[in-house]
N, C-alpha and C positions, 0 to 999 in steps of 0.2 A: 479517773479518765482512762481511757484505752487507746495506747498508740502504736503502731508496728514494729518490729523488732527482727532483725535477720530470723526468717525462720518461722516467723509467729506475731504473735502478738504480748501487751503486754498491761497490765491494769493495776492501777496503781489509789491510793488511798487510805490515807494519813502515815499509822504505821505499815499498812499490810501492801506486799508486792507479789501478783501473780503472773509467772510469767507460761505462757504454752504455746509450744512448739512441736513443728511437724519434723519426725524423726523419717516418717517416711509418707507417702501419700493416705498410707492409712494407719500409720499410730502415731500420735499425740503424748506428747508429754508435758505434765503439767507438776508445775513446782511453786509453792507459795510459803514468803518469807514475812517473820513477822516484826521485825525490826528494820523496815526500810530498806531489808537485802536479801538475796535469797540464798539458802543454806550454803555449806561446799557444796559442790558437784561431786559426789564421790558414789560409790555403789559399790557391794562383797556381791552383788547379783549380777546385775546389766554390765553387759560388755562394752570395754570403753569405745569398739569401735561402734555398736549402736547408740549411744549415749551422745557420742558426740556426731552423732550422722544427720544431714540434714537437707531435706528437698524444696525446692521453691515453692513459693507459694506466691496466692493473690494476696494482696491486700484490700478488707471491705469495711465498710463502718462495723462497726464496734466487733470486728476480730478478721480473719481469712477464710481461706478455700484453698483448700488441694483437690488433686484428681477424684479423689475418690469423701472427702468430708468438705462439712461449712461450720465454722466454728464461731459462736457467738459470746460476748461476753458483757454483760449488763454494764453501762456506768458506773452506776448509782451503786448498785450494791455487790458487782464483782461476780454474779450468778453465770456459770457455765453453762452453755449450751451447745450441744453436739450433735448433729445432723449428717445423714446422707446428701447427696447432691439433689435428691428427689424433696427434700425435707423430712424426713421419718426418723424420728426421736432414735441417736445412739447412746446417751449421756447425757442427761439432766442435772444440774441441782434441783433439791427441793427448793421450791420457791419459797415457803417459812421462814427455813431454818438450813441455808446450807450450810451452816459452817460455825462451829462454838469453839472455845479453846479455856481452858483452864488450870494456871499452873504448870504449865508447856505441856501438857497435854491436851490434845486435839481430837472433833469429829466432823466429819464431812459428811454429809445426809445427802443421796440423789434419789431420785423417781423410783417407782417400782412399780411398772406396768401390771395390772390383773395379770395377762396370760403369760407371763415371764415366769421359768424356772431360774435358779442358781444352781450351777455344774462349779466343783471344783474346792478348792483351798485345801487339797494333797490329802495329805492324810487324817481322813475323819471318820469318826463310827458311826453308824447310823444310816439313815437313808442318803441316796444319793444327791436327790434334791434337797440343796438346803436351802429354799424358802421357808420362811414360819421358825428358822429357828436363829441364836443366838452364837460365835464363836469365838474363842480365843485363843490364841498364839502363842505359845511361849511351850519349848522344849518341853518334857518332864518324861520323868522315868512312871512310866504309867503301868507297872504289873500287874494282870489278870485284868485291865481298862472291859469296861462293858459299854452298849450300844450311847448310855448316859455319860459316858469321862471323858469329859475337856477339861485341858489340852490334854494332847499326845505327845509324842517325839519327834517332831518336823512340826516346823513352821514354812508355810509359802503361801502368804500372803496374795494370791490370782484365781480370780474366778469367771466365767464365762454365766454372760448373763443369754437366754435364750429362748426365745417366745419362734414357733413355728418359720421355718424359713429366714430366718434371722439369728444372729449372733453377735456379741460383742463381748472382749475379756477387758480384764480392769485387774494391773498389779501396784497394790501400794507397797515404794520399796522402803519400808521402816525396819533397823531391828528392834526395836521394844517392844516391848508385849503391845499385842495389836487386838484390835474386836474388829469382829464383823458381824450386823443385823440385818435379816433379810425379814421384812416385813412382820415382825414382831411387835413391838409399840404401834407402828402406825401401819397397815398392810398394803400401803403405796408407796411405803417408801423402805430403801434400804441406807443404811448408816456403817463408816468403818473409822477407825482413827487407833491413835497409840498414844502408850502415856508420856512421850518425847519424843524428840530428836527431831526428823528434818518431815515437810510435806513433801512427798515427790512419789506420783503413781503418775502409771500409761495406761493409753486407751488404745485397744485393737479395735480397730471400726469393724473385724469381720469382711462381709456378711455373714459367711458360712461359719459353722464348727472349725472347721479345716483352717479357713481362712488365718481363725483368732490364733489357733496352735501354732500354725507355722510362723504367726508373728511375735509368740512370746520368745519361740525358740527362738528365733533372730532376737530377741532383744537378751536373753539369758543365756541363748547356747546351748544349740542339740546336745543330747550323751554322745561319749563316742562312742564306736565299736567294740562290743566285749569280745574276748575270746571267744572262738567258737563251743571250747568244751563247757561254757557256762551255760549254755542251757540244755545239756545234761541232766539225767534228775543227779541232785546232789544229798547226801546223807549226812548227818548232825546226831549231837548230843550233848547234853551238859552233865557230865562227860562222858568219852571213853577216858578210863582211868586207869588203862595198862597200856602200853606198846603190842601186847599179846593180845586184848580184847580192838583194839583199833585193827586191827591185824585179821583177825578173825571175821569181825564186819564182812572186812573186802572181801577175804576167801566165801564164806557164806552167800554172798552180793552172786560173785562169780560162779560159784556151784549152783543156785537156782535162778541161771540165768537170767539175773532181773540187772537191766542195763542200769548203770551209774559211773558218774565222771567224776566224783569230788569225793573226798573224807573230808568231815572241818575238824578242827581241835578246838576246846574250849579251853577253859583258865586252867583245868587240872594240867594242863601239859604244860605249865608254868610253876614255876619251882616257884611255892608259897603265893602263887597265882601273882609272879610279878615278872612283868613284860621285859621280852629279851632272854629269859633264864630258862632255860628246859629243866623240867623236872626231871632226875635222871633216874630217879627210885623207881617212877611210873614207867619212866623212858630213858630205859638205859641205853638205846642208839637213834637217835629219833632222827640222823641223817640215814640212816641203814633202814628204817622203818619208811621212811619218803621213797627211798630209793626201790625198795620194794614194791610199795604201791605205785610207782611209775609204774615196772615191771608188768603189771595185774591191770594196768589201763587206767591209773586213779591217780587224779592231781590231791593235793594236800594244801586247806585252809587254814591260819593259823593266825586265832585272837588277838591280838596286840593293844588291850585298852591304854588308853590315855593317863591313867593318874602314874606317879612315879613315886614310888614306896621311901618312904624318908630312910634310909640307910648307910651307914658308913659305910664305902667299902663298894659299893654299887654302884657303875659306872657312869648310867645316867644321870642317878641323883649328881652324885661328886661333878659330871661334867654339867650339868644342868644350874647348878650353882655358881660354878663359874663361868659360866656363859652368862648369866643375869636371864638362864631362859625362865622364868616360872612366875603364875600369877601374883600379885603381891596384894596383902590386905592392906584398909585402911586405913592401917599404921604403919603401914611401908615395910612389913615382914616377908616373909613366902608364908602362903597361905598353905596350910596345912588342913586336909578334912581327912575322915575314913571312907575306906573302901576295899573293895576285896583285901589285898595284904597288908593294908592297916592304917597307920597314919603316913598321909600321901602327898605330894605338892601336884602343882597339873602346870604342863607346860604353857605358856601364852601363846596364843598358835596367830595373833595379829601382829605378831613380828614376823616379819622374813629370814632373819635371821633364826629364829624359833624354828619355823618349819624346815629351814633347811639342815639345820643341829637333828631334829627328830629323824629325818629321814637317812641321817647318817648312821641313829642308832637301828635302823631296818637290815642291815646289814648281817647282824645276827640271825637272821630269820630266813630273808628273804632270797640271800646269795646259798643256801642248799639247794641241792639239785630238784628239781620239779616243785618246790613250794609255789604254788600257783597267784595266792591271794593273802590278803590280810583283812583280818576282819576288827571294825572298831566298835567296841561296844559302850556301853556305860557312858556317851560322848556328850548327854544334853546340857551340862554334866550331873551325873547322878553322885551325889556325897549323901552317904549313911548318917542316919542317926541326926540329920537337921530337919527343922518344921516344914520349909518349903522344898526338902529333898533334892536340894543346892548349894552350890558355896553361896556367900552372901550377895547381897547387890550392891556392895559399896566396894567390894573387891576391886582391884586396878589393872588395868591390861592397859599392855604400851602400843599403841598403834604406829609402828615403824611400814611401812606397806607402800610400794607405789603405786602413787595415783590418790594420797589420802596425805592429808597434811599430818605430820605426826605429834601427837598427842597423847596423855592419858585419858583412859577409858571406863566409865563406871562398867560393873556385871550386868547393871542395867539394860546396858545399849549393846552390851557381846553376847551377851547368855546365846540367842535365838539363832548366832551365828558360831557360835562355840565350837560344836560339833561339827559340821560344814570344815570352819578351819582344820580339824585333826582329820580329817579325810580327805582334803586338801594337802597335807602336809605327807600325808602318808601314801598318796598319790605321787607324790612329784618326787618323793622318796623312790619309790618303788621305778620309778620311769630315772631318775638319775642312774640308780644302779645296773637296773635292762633298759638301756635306751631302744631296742629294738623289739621287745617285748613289751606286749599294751600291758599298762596293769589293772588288777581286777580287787577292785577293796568294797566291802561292805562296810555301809555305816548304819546308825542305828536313829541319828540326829543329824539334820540337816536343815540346810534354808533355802530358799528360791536359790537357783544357779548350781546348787548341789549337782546336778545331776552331770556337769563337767568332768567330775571325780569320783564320784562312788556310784555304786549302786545302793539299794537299801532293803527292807523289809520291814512288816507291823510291828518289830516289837514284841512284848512278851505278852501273846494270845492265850486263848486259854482248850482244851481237845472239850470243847461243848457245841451243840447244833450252832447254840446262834450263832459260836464264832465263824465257823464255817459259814454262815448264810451271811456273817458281816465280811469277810473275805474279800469277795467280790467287790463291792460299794468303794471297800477301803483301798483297793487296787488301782480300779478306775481311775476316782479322786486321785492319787498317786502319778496314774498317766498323765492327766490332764493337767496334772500341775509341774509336768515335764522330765517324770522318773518313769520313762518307758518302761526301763528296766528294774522291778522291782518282784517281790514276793513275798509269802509269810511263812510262817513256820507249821508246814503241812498237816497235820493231825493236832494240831495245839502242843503252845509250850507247857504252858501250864496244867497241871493234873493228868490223868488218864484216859485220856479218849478210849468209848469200847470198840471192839474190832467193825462193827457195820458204822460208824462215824470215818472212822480212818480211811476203811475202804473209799468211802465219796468223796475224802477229801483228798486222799491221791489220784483217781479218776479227776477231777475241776483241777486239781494243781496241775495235771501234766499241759491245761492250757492257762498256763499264768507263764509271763516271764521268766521265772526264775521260779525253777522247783525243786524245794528245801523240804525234807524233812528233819525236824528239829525236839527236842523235848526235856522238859524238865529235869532235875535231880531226883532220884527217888521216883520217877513217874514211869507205869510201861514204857517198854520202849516201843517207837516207831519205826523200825527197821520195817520192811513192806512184805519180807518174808514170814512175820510173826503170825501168828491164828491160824494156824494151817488153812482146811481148804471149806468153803471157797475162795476164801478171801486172797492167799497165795495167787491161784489162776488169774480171778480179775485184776488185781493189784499188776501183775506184771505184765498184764493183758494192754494196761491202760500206760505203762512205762511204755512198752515196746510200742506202742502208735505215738507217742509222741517222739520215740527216735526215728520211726518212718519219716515223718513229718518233718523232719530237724532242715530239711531246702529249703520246705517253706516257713519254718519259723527264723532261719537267718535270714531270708532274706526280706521278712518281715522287720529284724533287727537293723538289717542296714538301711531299710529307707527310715526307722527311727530316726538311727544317726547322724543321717542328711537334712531331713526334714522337719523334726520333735514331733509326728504321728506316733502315738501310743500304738503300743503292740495288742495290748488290752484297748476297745476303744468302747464308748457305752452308742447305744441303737441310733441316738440323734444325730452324730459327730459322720454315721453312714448313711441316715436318712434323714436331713435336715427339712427335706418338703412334707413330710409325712401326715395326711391328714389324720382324722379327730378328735382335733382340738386339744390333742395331750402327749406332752413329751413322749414316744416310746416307750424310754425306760421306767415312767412310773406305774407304767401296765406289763412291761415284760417282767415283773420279778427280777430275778438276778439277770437276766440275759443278758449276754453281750457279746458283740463282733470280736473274731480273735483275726484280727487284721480286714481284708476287707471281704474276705470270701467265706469264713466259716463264723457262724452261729451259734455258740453255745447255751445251751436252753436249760438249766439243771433248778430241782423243784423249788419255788418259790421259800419255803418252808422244810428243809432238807430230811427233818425227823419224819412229816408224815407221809401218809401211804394213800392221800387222795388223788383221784389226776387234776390235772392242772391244764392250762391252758398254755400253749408255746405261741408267740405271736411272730407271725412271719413277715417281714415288712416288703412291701414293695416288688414284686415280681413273681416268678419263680422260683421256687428251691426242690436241695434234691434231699435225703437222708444220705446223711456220709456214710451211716456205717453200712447199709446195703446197698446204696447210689444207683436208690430208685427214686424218679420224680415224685415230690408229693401232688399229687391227683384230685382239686376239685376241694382244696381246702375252704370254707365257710368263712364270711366275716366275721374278725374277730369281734368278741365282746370286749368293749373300752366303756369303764363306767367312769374313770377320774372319779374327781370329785362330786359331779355333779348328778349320775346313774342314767348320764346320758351315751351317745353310742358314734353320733357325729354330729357336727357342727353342718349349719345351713350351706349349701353353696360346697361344700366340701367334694372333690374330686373322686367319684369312685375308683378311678383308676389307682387312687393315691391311699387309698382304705388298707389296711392291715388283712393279713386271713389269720384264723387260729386254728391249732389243731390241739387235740386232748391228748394227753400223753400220761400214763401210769409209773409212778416212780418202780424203776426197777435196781437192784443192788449191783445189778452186773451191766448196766446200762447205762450211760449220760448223754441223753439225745445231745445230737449237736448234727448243723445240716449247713449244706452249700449254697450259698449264691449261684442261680443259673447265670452262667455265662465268665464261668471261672475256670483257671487252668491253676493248678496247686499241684508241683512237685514233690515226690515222695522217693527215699528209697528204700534198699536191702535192707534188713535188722543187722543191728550191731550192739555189741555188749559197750562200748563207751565210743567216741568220738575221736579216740587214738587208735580205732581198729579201720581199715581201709573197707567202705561198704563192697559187697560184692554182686557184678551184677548191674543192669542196666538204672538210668535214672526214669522214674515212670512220671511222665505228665499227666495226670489226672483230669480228663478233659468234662467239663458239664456244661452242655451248649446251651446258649441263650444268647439273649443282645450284650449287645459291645465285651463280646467274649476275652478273652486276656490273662494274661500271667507273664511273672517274669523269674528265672533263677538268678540267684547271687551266689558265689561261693569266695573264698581266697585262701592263705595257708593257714585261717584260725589262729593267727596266735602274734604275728608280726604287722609292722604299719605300712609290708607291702605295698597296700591294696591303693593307699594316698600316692603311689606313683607308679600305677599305673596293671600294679600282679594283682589283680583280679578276674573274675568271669563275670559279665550277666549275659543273659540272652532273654530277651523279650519277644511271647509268643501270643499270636491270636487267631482266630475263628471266626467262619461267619458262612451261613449259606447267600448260594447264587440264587439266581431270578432261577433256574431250572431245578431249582431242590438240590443241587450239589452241594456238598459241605467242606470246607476248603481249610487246614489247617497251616497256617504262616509260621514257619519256625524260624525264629530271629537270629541276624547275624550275632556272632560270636562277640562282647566286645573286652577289651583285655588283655594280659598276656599270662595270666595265671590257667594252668592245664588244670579242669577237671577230673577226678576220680574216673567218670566214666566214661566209657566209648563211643555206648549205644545209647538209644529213649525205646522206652516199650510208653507209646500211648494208651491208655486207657479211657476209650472213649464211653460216657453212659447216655444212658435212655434211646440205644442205638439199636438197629436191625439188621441181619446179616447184608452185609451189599452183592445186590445183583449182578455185577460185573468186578472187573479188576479196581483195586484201589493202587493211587500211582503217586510218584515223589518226584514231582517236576518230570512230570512225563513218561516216566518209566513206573513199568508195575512192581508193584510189593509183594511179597514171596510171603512174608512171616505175617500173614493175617488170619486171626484165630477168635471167632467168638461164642459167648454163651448166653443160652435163651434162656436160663434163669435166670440171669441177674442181667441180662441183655444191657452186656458190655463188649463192646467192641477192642480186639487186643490187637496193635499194630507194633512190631517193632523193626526198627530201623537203624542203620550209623546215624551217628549224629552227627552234623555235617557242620564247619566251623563258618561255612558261608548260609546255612540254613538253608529255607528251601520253601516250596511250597504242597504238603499232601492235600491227594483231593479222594473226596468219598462219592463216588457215586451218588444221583438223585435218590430220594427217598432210604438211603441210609440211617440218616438221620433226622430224626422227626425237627421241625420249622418249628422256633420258643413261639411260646402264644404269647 
């Protein structure tokens, strides 16, 4: 039977109870128990103030209605049904088979439309669309992983279902090893479940891309704000293995002008590679050596893995034992495996008492001057020399936690959230000690809600084409599954990348979130100075624009932090209406939006040397690097699956164009959205250097023209009351061809760097009269018929203002 229940509904029959409820008018949550009751209510993901949030609803035969869903729920056999108000299928079960169980493990089978893609479950190898294939979940230490190996290191169980104009995301919040089928056995339908523990997934009704993200963030929790210095390009190695080669880096870095804000340190700056210990043979001042690198503009990252080397005499072990922090086997022992410095115990990070011991022992590390980050490695967790490349699954974790009944816990049901917990721990470590300092930790393993605490990266890649051309895919996936902030290890970790591989993959990194370069033991190095020329020029050709660009990539990062909008976003999440008849992205190649105004187009196929097609969605665009209009670009060619070009009825206005482009070594096309405003400034050698010089707005006119800056002091939680900048600016011509530029009030109380704005207007023509700033004329107007840019510079006024261009100035978007 199905009767109402605050909130929802609720269906019931013999053992089985399902209950689902509206968290808000468009997400659903749905929980089914198999013993007459339904699980705890607990979550390491969803936030308890989502979780427990809840909107009115109608009550209708066999389920409800909110504003925005109609929720239907069969008698007889429990089958969900999830609609729009219009009626249009958002969530199906299979009518078959929805729902088997075996042994407490469970699978839930729903619909899978023909023209529906699958976006998302974080971090995975291979194409981005995962329809047609199979997944599974569970951590694992994946070295040299190719486009074939599942799992990886992050489990996040959320994926965005999406057929043309439409969207909906679906998080099952299980930790156990989990699957997911997207139309593999049967190719209507898709299937997901785990080998235990509780049924409890939400439904984002969408519609849009946008729609679904911003509601899984609310349900799991935007990143917060990182430092401004982290995106920076940053430099790695496993290892520097002196104080004097770490040293030399920076100076080198600095002598051939090529900007960087981070040194990381790996395990060798670890005495017998164990955490807390400085090696001092390697580093014999390694506060003296931070402190230097301050000096030179360079923060300092420093490893901190998880296992705790069984040691007498060793302050963590000894206090770790008496704290009762550490996992216990089977047999009620500490669990002992190898790993870097030998035989190890690993703290329980599901006690609160755990993480907050851990975060005391940060204090070694974290309290020298400018040590910026910590980085957690090896967290999924990875133990040496076992079959399954883990402690076992019967191992015991005590679940002390609030908001969780406490209990013991098989490896089972913690593995997927293991790593999560040490990055967790090591977060709120770092933020106990600098409470007014954000903290900035990389992890390597993580789970849904991760992204509260760490940032991350792939894992250990490999310097070969395809890793670079799986880069991309694995990023994306990554945003969408709510690690805006993420990266990988620039040239590959694994083995030698040759110097024309490296080059393109520092060019694509400087538009990734977080750009690392990293590399192996024994492997070239990656340093961007290496190959001499020409790889030197492009390489720091392609650094130095993305410190231009550093306005608009933070303030790309703070609408992340507000809203869970990836920084990376793939082509549909920007153009959801897009006609024929095929996701975007499975015609663009790797393409993808780097927020909402620039275009990243690099060759489908990174090693060859044929052209290729760049697909332009929807409007106008300009080429960034000369910001000239593209002119008269041809319908693209879209064959999908089918080698067709568009579907019936299909909007020409809403057609794609392509343009042919030649892979070039010193080039990564990449083009602008008309009707964008993208701040840029000065070059600077790191992000501790004051730009010098006006802030330049980057103007490409088109409809609904726009931009906004962010800025704050980079590195404190000022900005949460109230020390910050934005100003939001836009464009538009008048009915008389006048071009009229709106610079936004000021709002804030954090003082930006600069004074002045030098506009740079494109696809502009000298103006035939005076241009003016709320009525007065402008003195400093300067332009060139090469690249027919128009240069306007002005103060920048904290009440903003209005310029206007003269008619015929600027050309009217088509």
């Amino acid at each position: 039977m199905v009767a109402p229940v605050p909130g929802g509904a609720e269906w019931r029959r013999g053992r089985f109870v399902m209950r689902v409820v509206a968290l808000r008018d468009d997400v659903l949550r749905v929980r089914i128990g198999r013993s007459r009751a339904l699980p705890e209510d607990a979550s390491w993901a969803v936030l308890p103030e989502a979780r427990l949030h809840s909107v009115p609803v109608t009550p209708e035969p066999g389920g409800f209605s909110t504003k925005a869903v109609r929720v239907r729920i069969d008698a007889f056999t429990g089958t969900l049904r999830v609609t729009d108000l219009q009626g249009r299928p958002i969530v199906e079960d299979a009518a078959d088979a929805p729902f088997s169980e075996n042994d407490g493990a469970f699978t839930l089978t729903k619909a899978l439309p023909e023209g529906m893609h699958i976006f998302g479950l974080g971090e995975k190898a291979g194409a981005l669309d995962r329809r047609g294939r199979s997944f599974v979940m569970w951590n694992t230490d994946a070295y040299r992983y190719q486009e074939s190996t599942e799992p990886l290191y992050k489990d996040i169980p959320f994926f965005i279902g999406f057929e043309r104009g439409h969207a909906y995301g679906l998080f099952l919040d299980n930790t156990f090893r989990t699957r997911f089928e997207f139309g593999v056995r049967h190719p209507e339908q898709l299937s997901f479940g785990a080998d235990g523990g509780a049924i409890d997934y939400y439904i984002m009704a969408g519609p849009t891309p946008k729609d679904v993200q911003r509601a899984y963030a609310w349900l799991t929790g935007p990143p917060p704000l990182p430092p401004l210095w982290s995106f920076g390009y940053q430099q790695s190695r496993f290892s520097y293995m002196s104080q004097a080669e770490a040293l030399a880096v920076a100076h080198r870095m600095r002598a051939e002008r090529m900007p960087c804000d981070v040194i990381w340190f790996d395990i060798d700056v670890l005495q017998n590679h164990r955490a807390f210990v400085v090696n001092e043979t390697a580093y014999p001042d390694f506060p003296g050596l931070v402190e230097e690198l301050g000096r030179l503009g360079f923060r300092a990252i420093v490893i901190t893995d998880l296992h705790v080397e069984r040691l007498a005499g060793y302050a963590p072990w000894e206090t770790g034992v008496a704290g009762n922090h550490f996992v216990h086997d089977a047999n009620g022992g500490i669990y002992i495996g190898k790993v870097w410095p030998g035989d190890c115990a690993f703290p329980d990070f599901t006690r609160k008492a755990t993480r907050d011991w851990w975060g005391t022992l940060l204090r070694h590390e974290v309290l020298v001057d400018h040590v910026a980050g910590i980085w957690n490695d090896m967290n999924e967790p990875s133990v040496f020399g076992t079959p399954t490349r883990t402690m076992p699954l019967d191992n015991v974790h005590r679940i002390e936690e609030p908001g969780f009944a406490t209990r013991n816990a098989s490896h089972r049901e913690i593995h997927n959230v293991f790593g999560m917990q040490n990055a967790r721990a090591t977060h709120d470590g770092m933020l106990a000690l600098r409470p007014d300092r954000r903290p900035y930790v990389m992890s390597r393993a993580t789970y849904a809600g991760g992204q509260r605490t760490s940032v991350v990266w792939t894992g250990d890649n490999s310097g070969t084409w395809n890793h670079l051309r799986m880069s991309t895919p694995m990023l994306l996936g990554l945003g969408l599954g709510g690690f805006a902030f993420a990266g990988c290890d620039l040239g590959g970790f694994a083995g030698s990348s040759p110097p024309d591989l490296l080059t393109r993959w520092l060019q694509l990194g400087m538009f990734n979130p977080i750009a690392r370069g990293h590399a192996d033991k024994g492997s070239r190095h990656r340093e961007p100075y290496f190959d001499g020329e020409p790889h030197g020029t492009i390489r720091r050709a392609a650094i130095d624009e993305r410190y231009r660009l550093l306005p608009y990539i933070y303030t790309l990062a703070e609408e992340a932090s507000r809203s869970g909008l990836p920084m990376m976003r793939p082509l549909f999440m920007e153009f959801p209406d897009a006609a024929g008849g095929y996701a975007l992205d499975l015609e663009g190649g790797n393409q993808f939006m780097w927020g909402s105004a620039l275009l990243v187009a690099p060759a489908p196929y990174p090693e060859e040397v044929d052209r290729y097609q760049v697909i332009l969605p929807l409007g106008d665009w300009y080429d960034y690097w000369t910001g000239a209009r593209i002119v008269n670009p041809e319908p693209a060619t879209l064959t999908g699956g089918s080698g067709t070009t568009a579907q019936a009825g299909d909007d020409p206005e809403l057609m794609p164009h392509g343009i042919d482009r030649t892979p070039r070594l010193d080039l990564l096309p990449v083009f602008v959205r008309a009707g964008s405003i993208i701040a840029r400034q000065p070059l600077v050698q790191s992000t501790s250097e004051t730009p010098q010089g006006p802030l330049e707005l980057a103007i490409y006119p088109g409809p609904d023209c726009h931009g906004s800056v962010y800025l704050d002091d980079g590195v404190s939680f000022g900005y949460r009351h109230g020390e910050y900048f934005r100003a939001g600016h836009r464009c538009s011509h008048a009915v008389d061809g006048s071009f009229t530029v709106r610079l936004g009030r000021h709002e804030g109380s954090f003082r930006p760097w600069w004074s002045h704005l030098e506009l740079a207007i494109h696809d502009a023509d000298a103006p035939k009269s005076p241009v003016t700033l709320d009525g007065a004329d402008v003195p400093d107007v300067r332009y060139d018929a090469v690249t027919r840019v128009l240069r306007i510079g002005i103060a920048d006024r904290p009440a903003g203002g209005s310029l206007v261009l003269p008619p015929h100035a600027v050309r009217q978007a088509g």
